[in-house]
Structure formats: structure tokens, C-alpha cells
C-alpha distance (Angstrom), angle and dihedral (degrees) to the residues before:
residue distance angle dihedral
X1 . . .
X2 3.82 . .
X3 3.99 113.3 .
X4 4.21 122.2 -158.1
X5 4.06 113.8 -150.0
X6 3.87 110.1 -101.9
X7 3.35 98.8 14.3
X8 3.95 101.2 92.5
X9 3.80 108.2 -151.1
X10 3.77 108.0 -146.4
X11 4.10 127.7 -143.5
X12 3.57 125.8 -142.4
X13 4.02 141.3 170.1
X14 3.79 142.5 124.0
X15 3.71 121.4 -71.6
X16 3.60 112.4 -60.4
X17 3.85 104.1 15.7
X18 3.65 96.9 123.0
X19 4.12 106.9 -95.9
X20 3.66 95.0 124.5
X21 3.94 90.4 43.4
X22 3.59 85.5 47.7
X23 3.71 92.7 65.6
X24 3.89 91.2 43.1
X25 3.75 96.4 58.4
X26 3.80 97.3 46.8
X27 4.16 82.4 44.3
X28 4.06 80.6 55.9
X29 4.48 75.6 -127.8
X30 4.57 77.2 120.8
X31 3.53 120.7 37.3
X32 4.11 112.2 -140.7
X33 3.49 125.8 -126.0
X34 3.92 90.1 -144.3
X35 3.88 139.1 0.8
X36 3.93 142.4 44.8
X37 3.43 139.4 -82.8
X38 4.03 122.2 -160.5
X39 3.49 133.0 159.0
X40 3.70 133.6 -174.5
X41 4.17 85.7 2.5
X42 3.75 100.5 -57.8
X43 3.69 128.0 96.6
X44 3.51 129.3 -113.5
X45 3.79 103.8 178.6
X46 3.39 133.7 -9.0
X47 3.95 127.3 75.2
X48 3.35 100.8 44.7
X49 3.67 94.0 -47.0
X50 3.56 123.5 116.2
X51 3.64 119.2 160.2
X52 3.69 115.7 -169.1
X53 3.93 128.2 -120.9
X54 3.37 95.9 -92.3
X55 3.81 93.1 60.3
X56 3.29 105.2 45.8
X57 4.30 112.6 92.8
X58 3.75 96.0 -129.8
X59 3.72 126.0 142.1
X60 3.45 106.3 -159.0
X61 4.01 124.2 -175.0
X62 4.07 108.1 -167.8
X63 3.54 128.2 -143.3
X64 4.35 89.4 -97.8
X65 3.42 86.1 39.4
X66 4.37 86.0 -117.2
X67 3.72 92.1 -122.5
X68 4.16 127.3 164.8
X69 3.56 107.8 -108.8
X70 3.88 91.3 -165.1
X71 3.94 88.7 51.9
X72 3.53 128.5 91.6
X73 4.10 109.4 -122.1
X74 3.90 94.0 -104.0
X75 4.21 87.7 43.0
X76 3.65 85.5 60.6
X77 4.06 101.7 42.0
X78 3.77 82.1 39.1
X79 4.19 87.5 57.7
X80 3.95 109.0 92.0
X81 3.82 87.7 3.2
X82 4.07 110.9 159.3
X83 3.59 108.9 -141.1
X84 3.67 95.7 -58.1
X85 4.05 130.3 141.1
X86 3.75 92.2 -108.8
X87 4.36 92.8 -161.0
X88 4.06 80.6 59.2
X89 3.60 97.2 50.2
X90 4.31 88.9 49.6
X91 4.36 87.5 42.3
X92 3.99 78.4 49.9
X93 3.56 104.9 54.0
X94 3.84 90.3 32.2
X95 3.64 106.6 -111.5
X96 3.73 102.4 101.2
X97 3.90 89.1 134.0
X98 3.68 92.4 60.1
X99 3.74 99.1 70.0
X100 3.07 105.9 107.1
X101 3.94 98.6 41.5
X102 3.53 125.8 99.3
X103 4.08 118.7 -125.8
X104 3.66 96.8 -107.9
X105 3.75 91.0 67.4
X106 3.91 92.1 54.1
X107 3.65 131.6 93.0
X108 4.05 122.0 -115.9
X109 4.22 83.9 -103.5
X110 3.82 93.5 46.4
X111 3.81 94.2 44.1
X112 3.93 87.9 51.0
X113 3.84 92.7 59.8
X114 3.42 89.4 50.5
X115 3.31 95.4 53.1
X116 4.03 88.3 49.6
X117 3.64 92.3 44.0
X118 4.18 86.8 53.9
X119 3.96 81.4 47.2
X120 4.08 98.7 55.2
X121 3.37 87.7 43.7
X122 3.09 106.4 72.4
X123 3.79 83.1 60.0
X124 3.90 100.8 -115.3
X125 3.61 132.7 -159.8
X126 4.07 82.3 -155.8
X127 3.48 141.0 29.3
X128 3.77 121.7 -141.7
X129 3.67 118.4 -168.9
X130 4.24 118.5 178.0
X131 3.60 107.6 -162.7
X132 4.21 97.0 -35.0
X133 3.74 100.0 178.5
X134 4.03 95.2 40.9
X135 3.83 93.3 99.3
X136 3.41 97.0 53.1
X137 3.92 131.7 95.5
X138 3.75 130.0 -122.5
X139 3.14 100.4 -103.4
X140 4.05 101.9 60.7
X141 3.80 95.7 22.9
X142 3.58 93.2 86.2
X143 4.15 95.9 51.5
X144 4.35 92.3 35.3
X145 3.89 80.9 51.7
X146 3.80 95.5 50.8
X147 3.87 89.0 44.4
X148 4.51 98.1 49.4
X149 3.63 81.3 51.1
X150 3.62 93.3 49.7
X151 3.99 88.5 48.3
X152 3.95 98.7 39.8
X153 3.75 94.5 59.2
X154 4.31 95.2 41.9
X155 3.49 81.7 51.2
X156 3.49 97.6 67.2
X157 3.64 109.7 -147.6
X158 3.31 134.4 104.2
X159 4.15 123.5 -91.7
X160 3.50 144.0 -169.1
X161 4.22 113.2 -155.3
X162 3.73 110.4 -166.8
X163 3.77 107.5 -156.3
X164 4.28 142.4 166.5
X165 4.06 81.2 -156.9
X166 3.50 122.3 97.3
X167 4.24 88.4 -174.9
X168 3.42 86.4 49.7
X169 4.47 93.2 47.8
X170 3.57 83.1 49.0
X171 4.13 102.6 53.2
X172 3.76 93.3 36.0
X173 3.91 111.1 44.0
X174 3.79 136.0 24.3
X175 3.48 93.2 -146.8
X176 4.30 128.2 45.8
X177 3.72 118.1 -159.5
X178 4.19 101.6 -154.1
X179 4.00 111.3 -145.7
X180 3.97 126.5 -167.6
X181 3.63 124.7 176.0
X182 3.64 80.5 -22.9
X183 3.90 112.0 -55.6
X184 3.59 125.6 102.4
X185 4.05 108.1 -102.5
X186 3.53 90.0 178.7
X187 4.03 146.0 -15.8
X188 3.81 109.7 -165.6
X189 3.64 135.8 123.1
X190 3.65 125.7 -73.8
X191 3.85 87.8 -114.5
X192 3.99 87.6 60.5
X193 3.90 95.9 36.9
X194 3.75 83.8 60.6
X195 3.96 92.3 42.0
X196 4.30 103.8 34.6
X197 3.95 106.5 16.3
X198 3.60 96.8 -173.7
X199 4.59 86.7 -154.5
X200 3.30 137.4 30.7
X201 4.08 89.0 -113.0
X202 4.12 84.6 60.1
X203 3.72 91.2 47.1
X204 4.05 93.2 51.8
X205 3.69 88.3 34.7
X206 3.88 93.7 57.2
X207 3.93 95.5 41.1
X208 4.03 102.6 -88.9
X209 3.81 129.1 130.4
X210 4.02 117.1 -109.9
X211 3.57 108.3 -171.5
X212 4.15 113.3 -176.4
X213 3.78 127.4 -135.7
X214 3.87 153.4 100.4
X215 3.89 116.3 -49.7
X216 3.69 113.8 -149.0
X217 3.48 107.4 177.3
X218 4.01 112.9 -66.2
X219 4.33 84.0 -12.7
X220 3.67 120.8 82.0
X221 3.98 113.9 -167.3
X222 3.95 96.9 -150.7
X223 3.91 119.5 -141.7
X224 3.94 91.3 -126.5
X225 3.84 93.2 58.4
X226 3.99 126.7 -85.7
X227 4.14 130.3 61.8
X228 3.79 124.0 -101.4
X229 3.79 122.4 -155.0
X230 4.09 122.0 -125.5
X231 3.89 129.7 -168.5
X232 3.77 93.2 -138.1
X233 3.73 120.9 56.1
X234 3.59 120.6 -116.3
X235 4.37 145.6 -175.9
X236 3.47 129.4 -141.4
X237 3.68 135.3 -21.5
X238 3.96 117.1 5.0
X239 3.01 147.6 143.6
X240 4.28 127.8 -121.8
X241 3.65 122.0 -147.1
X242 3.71 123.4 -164.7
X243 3.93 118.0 176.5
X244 4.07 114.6 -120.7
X245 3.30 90.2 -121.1
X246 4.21 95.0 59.6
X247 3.74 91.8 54.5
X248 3.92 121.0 92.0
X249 4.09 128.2 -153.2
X250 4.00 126.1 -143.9
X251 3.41 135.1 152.8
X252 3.86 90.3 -121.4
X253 4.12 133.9 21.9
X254 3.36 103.0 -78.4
X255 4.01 122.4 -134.5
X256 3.79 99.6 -115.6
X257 3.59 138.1 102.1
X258 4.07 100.9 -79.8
X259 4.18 106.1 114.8
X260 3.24 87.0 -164.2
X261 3.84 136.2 81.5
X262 4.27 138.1 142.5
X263 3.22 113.2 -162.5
X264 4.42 107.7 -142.6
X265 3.75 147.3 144.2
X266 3.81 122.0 -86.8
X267 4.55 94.8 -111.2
X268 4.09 92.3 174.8
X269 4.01 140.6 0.2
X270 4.06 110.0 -153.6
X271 3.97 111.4 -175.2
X272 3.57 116.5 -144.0
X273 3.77 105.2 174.6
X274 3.30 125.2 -77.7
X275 4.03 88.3 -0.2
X276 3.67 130.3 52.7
X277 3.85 127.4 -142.9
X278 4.00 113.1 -138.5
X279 3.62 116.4 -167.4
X280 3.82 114.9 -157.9
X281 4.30 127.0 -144.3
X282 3.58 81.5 -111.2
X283 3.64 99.1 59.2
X284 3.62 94.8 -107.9
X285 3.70 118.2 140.0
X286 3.69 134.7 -150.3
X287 3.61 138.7 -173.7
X288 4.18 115.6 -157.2
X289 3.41 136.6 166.4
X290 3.35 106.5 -91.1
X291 4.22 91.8 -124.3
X292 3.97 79.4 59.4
X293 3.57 84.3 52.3
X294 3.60 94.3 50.9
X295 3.71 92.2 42.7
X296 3.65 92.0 50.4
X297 4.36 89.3 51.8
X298 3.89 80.2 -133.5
X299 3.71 114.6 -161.8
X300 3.56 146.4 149.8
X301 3.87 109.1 -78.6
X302 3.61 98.1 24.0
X303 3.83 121.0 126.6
X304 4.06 111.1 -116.0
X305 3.83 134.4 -176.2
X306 3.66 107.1 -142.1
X307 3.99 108.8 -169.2
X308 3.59 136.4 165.9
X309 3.57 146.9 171.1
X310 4.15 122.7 -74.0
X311 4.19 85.1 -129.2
X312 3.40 93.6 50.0
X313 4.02 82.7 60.1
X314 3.96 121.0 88.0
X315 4.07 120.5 -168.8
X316 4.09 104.4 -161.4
X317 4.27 116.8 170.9
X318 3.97 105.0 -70.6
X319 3.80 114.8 -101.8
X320 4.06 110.6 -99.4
X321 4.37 82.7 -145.7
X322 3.71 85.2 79.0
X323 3.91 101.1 46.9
């Protein structure tokens, strides 16, 4: 996997596929059975070489952020710190007026940036970051998010971000390396997850629809009951995405030129903005415009139609996670 400075490659997968072992074995925290791992030309393992944790520049911010509660926060960026002005790296990262405070008086954002601050300090050649924004709550991940991307690229070093977010993917890297059960399925950017998910773990990872069943030619007899049309005929067991936003709600099958259409219950309405996401009993998910929303009285516990049309419908080889 080749990694450009300030442009933060992020890694994402289902639960257990490796990302967080990943980050480990280039750490030298998990020893590979096979394989190398280099960075900026010299070799870190593989070869005969093996150089220990302690030699290997990596600043790595963990998933609880690992900070001393008995320390102070510039006695714990100070810890490991690589001849470094330690005041500069706080004035840096914006928490300069924090020094003296220990972590359990610190919010989930400010306790990040400590943790990044102890990270750069140690005056990396890489950043490693394992699920950075996880602790955080709604209502500051969105602005913390904006500002570790802001810091990751003036930093100038290369990063890998492991994350379970596709928001998060999106606002932090340009580019998303896909991992399940430890290959790469796909390394693309978010635009082209979104556009050309190459599995159905992309496709529910970047927002689309993958609904299971048994292609038989332009039919697909779907495991949850019903048959849903596709433009390209197809054999065997696959799955069919459809993107939220290709899928229309009514109350009743419309008389248009979509083949397909499940009949379900409205199970949850999320807002996002001007558009509203509607997620069906069935699974299904659809993104609206939230007038059509309004229109539509959408609520939980109402009966919808969602339809679409058989090219907006793409039957890729069924995931084995699911068998």
C-alpha cells in the first residue's frame, strides 16, 4: 500500500477484517507471519529486519486515545516526545491552555488533540490513527472531524485513519482502502465507493441498498420475499444494490416506468437537511427530499411503496460474510 504525505489514506471494513491489526503490524505492536513493511525507503520488517517498537517513527493515536490520567496534558504529550519543543506542539494543535489539566477534565474532542499532539511529537515519519473520532458525540464529531483533517494534511506526513464511518472516510481522506477478512476489495475514492462499490460491504458501507437473492436472468427472487428487476442479466446467488437516493416513496405503486416496487412499513425517518433518509421494515433505504417527505406525511408505522427503476439496479457476486 503506497501512502502520499497530506493526503491521509483512510481504512475501512466490517468487524474483524484486519484494520486495527493492520496498524499494529506496521507499529511492529503484531509480528507478521509473511511480508514487508517500509516507509520513506527503509525497512521496518521483512528480510531479516525487524526493528522493534521503539524504533520505528510512528505516531499512533488509539481508539481511547491511551492517555495518563495522573499526568498533566503536556506530561503526557511530553512522554515519548523526540526532541521536539513540547509548548509548540500544544500552540500547534491548539490546546496550549490545557497544559496543566489532567484528561479527566477534557472533552472527547479536546482529549483527541491531545492524543494527536502526543502523536506528532514524537516526530513521526507516519501517523496512525484507529478509529479517532469514535469517542466522540454527534454533536462535535462533525466540527473535531473537519478540524483532524485540517491538521493531518498541514502536517505533512503521511496517515492511515481506520474507521466504521463512511461520513467520517469521506471528511478525512481522499482516498479509502476497503478490507474484508483481510484482502483489499477495493481502494478508490469516496466519490467512486458511492458511484462503483466493487462488494456488497462497499455498497452498505457507502450508503447503498444490497438486497440478497437468486438472479435469474433480468429477475432476482429476493431472500426476504418478492422479485426485483435488473438491467443486466445475472445466475445464481447475488446480491442487488440500488443507491437511496434512486429509490422513490408513495403511498401506492405509481403508474410510471419503475419495474420495481416493495411494498413495507416506514421503521425510522433520519433528517439530513434538505433531504430525509427513510429506512423501511425491510431494510430498504431511501433518500427523499424532505418536501417529498412532508408531502408523503412520512412516519414511523406508515405503509410505503418504495420503487425504482431496473437500471438503477446492480447484481454483483453475493458476499460469502452473509452465508
Amino acid at each position: 500500500m503506497q501512502l502520499d504525505a497530506d493526503r491521509p489514506v483512510a481504512i475501512a471494513g466490517p468487524s474483524g477484517a484486519g484494520k486495527s491489526t493492520l496498524l499494529r503490524l506496521i507499529a511492529g505492536l503484531v509480528t507478521p507471519a509473511a511480508g514487508t513493511v517500509e516507509c520513506q525507503g527503509r525497512r521496518w520488517f521483512g528480510g531479516g529486519v525487524d526493528l522493534p517498537v521503539e524504533r520505528r517513527p510512528v505516531g499512533f493515536v488509539f481508539q481511547d486515545y491511551a492517555l495518563f490520567p495522573h499526568m498533566t496534558v503536556r506530561a503526557n504529550v511530553a512522554y515519548g516526545a523526540r526532541g521536539v519543543d513540547v509548548d509548540a506542539v500544544l500552540g500547534r494543535i491548539g490546546i496550549a491552555h490545557l497544559a496543566g489539566a489532567k484528561p479527566r477534565l477534557l472533552s472527547g474532542g479536546e482529549r483527541q488533540r491531545v492524543a494527536l499532539a502526543r502523536a506528532l511529537a514524537r516526530r513521526p515519519e507516519l501517523l496512525l490513527l484507529d478509529e479517532p473520532l469514535s469517542a466522540l458525540d454527534p454533536a462535535t464529531r462533525g466540527a473535531v472531524a473537519a478540524e483532524l483533517a485540517s491538521t493531518l494534511r498541514e502536517s505533512g506526513l503521511p496517515a492511515l485513519v481506520v474507521t466504521h464511518s463512511f461520513e467520517d472516510a469521506a471528511s478525512l481522506a481522499d482516498r479509502v482502502v476497503v478490507i474484508e477478512r483481510g484482502v483489499v476489495t477495493q481502494d478508490a475514492s469516496p466519490a467512486e465507493l458511492v458511484a462503483s462499490p466493487a462488494t456488497p460491504f462497499v455498497a452498505s458501507f457507502a450508503g447503498a441498498n444490497a438486497l440478497q437473492g437468486e438472479a435469474q436472468g433480468t429477475r432476482v427472487l429476493l431472500d426476504s420475499g418478492g422479485e426485483v428487476r435488473i438491467a443486466d442479466p445475472a445466475a445464481g446467488r447475488v446480491s442487488v444494490l440500488v443507491a437511496p437516493w434512486d429509490i422513490t416513496l408513495s403511498r401506492e405503486v405509481a403508474d410510471d416506468s419503475a419495474l420495481n416496487h416493495l411494498h413495507g412499513s416506514v421503521a425510522r425517518v433520519v433528517p439530513l437537511g434538505a433531504r430525509v433518509r427513510v429506512v423501511l421494515d425491510s431494510g430498504i433505504t431511501a433518500e427523499v427530499t424532505a418536501e417529498s417527505a412532508e408531502r408523503l406525511a412520512i412516519r414511523p408505522g406508515q405503509p410505503i411503496v418504495a420503487s425504482w427503476k431496473a437500471t438503477a439496479s446492480r447484481a454483483v457476486g453475493r458476499d460469502p460474510a452473509v452465508d
